[in-house]
N, C-alpha and C positions, 0 to 999 in steps of 0.2 A: 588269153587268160589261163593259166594254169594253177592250182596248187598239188602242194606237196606232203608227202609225207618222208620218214626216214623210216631204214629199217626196222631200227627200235620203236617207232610208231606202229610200223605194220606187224612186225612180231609180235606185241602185245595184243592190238585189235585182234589179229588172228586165234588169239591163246584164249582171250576173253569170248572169243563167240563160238569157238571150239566147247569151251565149258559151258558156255550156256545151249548150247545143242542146236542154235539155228544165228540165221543172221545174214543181213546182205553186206551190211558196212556201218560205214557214221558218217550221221551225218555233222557237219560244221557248219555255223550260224553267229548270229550276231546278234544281240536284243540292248534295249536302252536300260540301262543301271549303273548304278555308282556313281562316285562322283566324277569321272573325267568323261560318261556319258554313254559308252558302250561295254557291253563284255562279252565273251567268248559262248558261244552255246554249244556241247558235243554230247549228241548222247547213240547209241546202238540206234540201229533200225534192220527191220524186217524186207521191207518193200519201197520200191523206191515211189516216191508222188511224181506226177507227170511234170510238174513243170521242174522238177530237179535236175540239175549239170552234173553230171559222173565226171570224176578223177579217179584215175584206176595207178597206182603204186604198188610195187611188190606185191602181186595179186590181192591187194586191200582195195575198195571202193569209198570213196570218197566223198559225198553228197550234201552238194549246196545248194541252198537257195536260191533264184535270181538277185531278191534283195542284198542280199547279203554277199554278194557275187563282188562285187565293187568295192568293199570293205576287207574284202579277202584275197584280192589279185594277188599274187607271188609269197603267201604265206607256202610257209613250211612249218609242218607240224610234225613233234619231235616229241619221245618218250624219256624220260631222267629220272636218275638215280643222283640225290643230291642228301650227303649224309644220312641219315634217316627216313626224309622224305622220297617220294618218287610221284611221277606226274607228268600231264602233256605239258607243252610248251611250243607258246608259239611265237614263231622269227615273222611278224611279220612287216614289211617294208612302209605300210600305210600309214602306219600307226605315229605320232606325232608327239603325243604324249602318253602316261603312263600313269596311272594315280597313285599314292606311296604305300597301299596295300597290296598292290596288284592286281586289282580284281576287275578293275576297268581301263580301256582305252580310251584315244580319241583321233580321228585322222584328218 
């Protein structure tokens, strides 16, 4: 099981925890909403929880859940610059459908 990130993933995380003065990584998660049933969870963390899986990418740490572990195999997570917009993005292989907001999956 792996995930990923890309450079521009890790550059950013790095920039962002640089400025906020501490940080271990992010984590990435899964929780139930929306309407195709799942959606993306990433937020900063400090320390990691024991039952956490590390992925480590261009010195960035990567932190999943077990649950969530299954829903996330071969995701690669990616930072974009889209006209005015900028944001993660994620490629991930599970995912089945897509709801026409984008705010949820389903696999």
């Amino acid at each position: 099981m792996a995930i990923t990130l890309t450079e521009a993933a890790a550059r950013h995380v790095s920039r962002y925890m640089e400025r906020r003065g501490k940080g271990l990584g992010v984590r990435l998660g899964v929780k139930t909403s929306g309407c195709s049933g799942l959606a993306y969870q990433l937020e900063y963390v400090d320390e990691a929880a024991p039952e956490d899986v590390v992925f480590e990418n261009h010195g960035v740490k990567l932190l999943i859940d077990p649950k969530s572990l299954a829903y996330l195999d071969g995701t690669q997570l990616d930072f974009v610059r889209e006209g005015l917009n900028e944001g993660f993005k994620f490629s991930n292989p599970n995912e089945r459908d897509r709801c026409g907001c984008g705010e949820s999956f389903r696999v």
